[in-house]
C-alpha positions, 0 to 999 in steps of 0.5 A, a space after each residue: 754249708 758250715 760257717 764255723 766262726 760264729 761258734 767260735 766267736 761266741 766261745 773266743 776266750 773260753 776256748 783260748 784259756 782252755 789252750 792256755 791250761 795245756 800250755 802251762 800244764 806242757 801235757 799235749 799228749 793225753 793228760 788231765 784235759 783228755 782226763 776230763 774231757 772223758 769223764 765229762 763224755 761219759 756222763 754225758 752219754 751214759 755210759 761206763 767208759 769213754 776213750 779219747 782218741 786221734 780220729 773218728 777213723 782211729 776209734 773205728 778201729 779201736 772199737 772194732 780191736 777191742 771188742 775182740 774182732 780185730 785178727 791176732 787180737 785177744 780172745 774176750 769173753 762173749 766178744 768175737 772169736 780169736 785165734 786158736 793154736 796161733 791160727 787167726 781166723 777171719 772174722 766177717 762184720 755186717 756193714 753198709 755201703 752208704 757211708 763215709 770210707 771208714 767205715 769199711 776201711 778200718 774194718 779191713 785195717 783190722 784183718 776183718 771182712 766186710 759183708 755189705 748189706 743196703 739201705 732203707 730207702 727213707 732213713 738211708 741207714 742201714 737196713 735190718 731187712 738186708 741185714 737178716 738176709 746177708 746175715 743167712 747167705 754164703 757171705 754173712 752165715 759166719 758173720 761174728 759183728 755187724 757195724 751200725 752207722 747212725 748215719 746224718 745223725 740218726 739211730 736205725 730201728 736199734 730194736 732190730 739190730 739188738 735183736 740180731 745181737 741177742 738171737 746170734 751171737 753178734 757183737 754190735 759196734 756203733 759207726 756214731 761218728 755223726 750222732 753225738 746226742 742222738 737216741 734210740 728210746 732215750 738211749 744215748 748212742 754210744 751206749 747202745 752196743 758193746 763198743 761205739 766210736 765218735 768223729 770229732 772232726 770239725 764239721 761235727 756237730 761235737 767239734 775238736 779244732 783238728 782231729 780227734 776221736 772217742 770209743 766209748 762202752 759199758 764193758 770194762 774189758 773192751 775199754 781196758 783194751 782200747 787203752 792199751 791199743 791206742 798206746 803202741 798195746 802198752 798197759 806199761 811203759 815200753 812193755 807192749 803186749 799186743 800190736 797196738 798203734 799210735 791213736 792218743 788225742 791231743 791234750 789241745 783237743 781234750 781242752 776244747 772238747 771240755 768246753 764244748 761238750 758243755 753246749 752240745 745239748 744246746 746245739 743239737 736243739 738248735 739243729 732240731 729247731 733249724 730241720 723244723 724250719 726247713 720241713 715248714 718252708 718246704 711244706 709252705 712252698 708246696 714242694 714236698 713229695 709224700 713218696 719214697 723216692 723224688 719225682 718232681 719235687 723234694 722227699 724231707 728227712 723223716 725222723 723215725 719213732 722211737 729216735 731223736 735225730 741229732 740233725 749233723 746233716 739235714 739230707 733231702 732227695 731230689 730228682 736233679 741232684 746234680 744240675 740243682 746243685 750247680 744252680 745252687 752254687 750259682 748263687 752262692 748257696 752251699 751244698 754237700 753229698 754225702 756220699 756221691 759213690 757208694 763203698 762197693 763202687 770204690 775202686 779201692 775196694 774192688 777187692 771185696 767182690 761187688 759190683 754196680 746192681 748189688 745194691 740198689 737203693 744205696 746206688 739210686 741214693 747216691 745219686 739223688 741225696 743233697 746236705 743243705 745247710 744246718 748248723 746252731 747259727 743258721 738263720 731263718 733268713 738263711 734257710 729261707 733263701 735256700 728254699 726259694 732258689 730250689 723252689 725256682 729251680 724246680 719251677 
């Protein structure tokens, strides 16, 4: 799926000095490489502030806390709804369940609720027309937030979900954790909403050597609190002023994400170019279904108007899932699905009160999505094996 160690050989002794500053600098935990690494994210996204962090997961929370949705946070102008009287009230967030666990698990671990809504069939992001209508039923009327995933790397119709912000009140918050470079209408995800958050996790396609995160936003109020929440709620040593919690990134990841950053651009046009392959040789093979849903050949990946896919994953769909996967395998060829069980098929979060039948097209999605291979590096000789050994199995 991913073979990290060509990256990393092209950038072997970039990366190497780049530790080496933090070593002699004896900063590991935030410091001027994060400094940096901020101030260079910033720039490069377009937007007003950008927070580093210990995870994709952490910024998800990050995000969500300092935009004011978090229970027994701060009450923020224009930003969610808090507490009244020392009663904290439970604010709903609109979100999918055809995501990665984080998503709605952070939205939890911040005294949230989540209110579940389904997918388009095409893109596989969010839906705004099942948005709409959670949004006037009993489970979303009071629905203060809705999390936008920009799932496989692409934006949804923003302009939809924009709309839902300016008509209703709602803060917007950015699941981005797979679309560094993306863009709706040249806008850089991450700057679309009040606050977003980032994976940097190392099958991303902005890549840290661990974990690591960042929330980013034009607001300054939302960055102020994001500061202070990912250092125990501390805006001064040892004085904590809300409940905040341990989510620092490390000075190593700082460094490494500087040296990065600076090819992310140039990567994601390898992505673009590596989906046009896969779209030309399926094509050539005569293997791809101009439909919604798979039946005896393959349904590709479609870009949507209006946005720029950053290609993290090219997805295709595929009536024989699992047994193509198993041929695949066979021969050595990887494959992924993202995500086998969808969010309110989890037994973890049986509590929300959803059941198998609530959403059809993400559960009919989980079980016909397939990742193939993408990544800068990847050959045409490469891509071209994997289209043969589906082409023969689909024979």
């Amino acid at each position: 799926m991913l073979d990290l160690k060509r990256q990393y050989q092209a950038l072997r002794d970039e990366l190497l000095d780049a530790l080496g500053r933090v070593i002699d600098s004896q900063q590991f935990i935030l410091g001027p490489e994060v400094g940096a690494f901020e101030r260079a994210a910033a720039d490069q996204l377009g937007v007003g502030y950008a927070m580093g962090c210990s995870s994709g997961t952490d910024a998800l929370w990050l995000a969500i806390a300092g935009a004011g949705l978090a229970a027994g946070g701060a009450e923020l102008s224009g930003v969610g709804t808090r507490a009244k009287s020392g009663a904290s009230e439970t604010v709903t967030i609109v979100t999918t369940p055809f995501s990665f666990f984080a998503s709605v698990s952070s939205i939890l671990r911040a005294g949230a609720k989540p209110a579940l809504a389904d997918i388009h069939p095409v893109t596989f992001n969010l839906s705004a027309n099942a948005v709409e209508r959670v949004l006037e039923s009993e489970r979303g009327k009071d629905a203060k937030a809705i999390l936008v995933v920009h799932l496989y790397g692409q934006i949804p119709e923003w302009t939809e979900f924009s709309r839902f912000g300016e008509d209703r009140g709602l803060t917007l918050i950015e699941d981005a954790a797979q679309a560094w470079g993306a863009e709706w209408n040249s806008v850089k995800a991450g700057g679309l909403g009040d606050a977003a958050a980032f994976s940097f996790y190392p099958t991303k396609n902005l890549s840290a050597a661990g974990d690591a995160g960042m929330v980013t936003t034009n607001r300054e109020e939302i960055a102020e609190r994001v500061k202070m929440l990912r250092q125990h709620g501390m805006r001064r040593r040892y004085h904590h002023d809300e409940m905040g919690w341990n989510a620092r990134m490390d000075g190593f990841q700082g460094a490494v994400l500087q040296v990065k950053l600076k090819h992310v651009a140039e990567w994601n046009e390898a992505r673009r170019k590596a989906a046009a392959r896969y779209d030309a040789l399926f094509e050539k093979a005569g293997l791809a279904e101009n439909a919604r849903y798979p039946e005896r050949g393959v349904i590709l990946p479609l870009e949507v108007k209006g946005a720029r896919h950053a290609w993290h994953q090219y997805v295709i769909r595929v009536a024989k899932r699992d047994a193509l996967r198993e041929f695949l395998a066979a021969r050595q060829i990887g494959s992924e699905v993202y995500y086998p069980i969808p969010l309110h098929m989890q037994e973890a979060l049986n509590g929300l009160g959803y059941k198998e039948g609530d959403f059809p097209e993400a559960e009919r999605a989980a079980r016909e999505v397939l990742a193939l291979p993408i990544f800068p590096e990847l050959r045409e000789d490469e891509q071209e094996t994997v289209v043969g050994a589906i082409a023969e199995f689909l024979s």
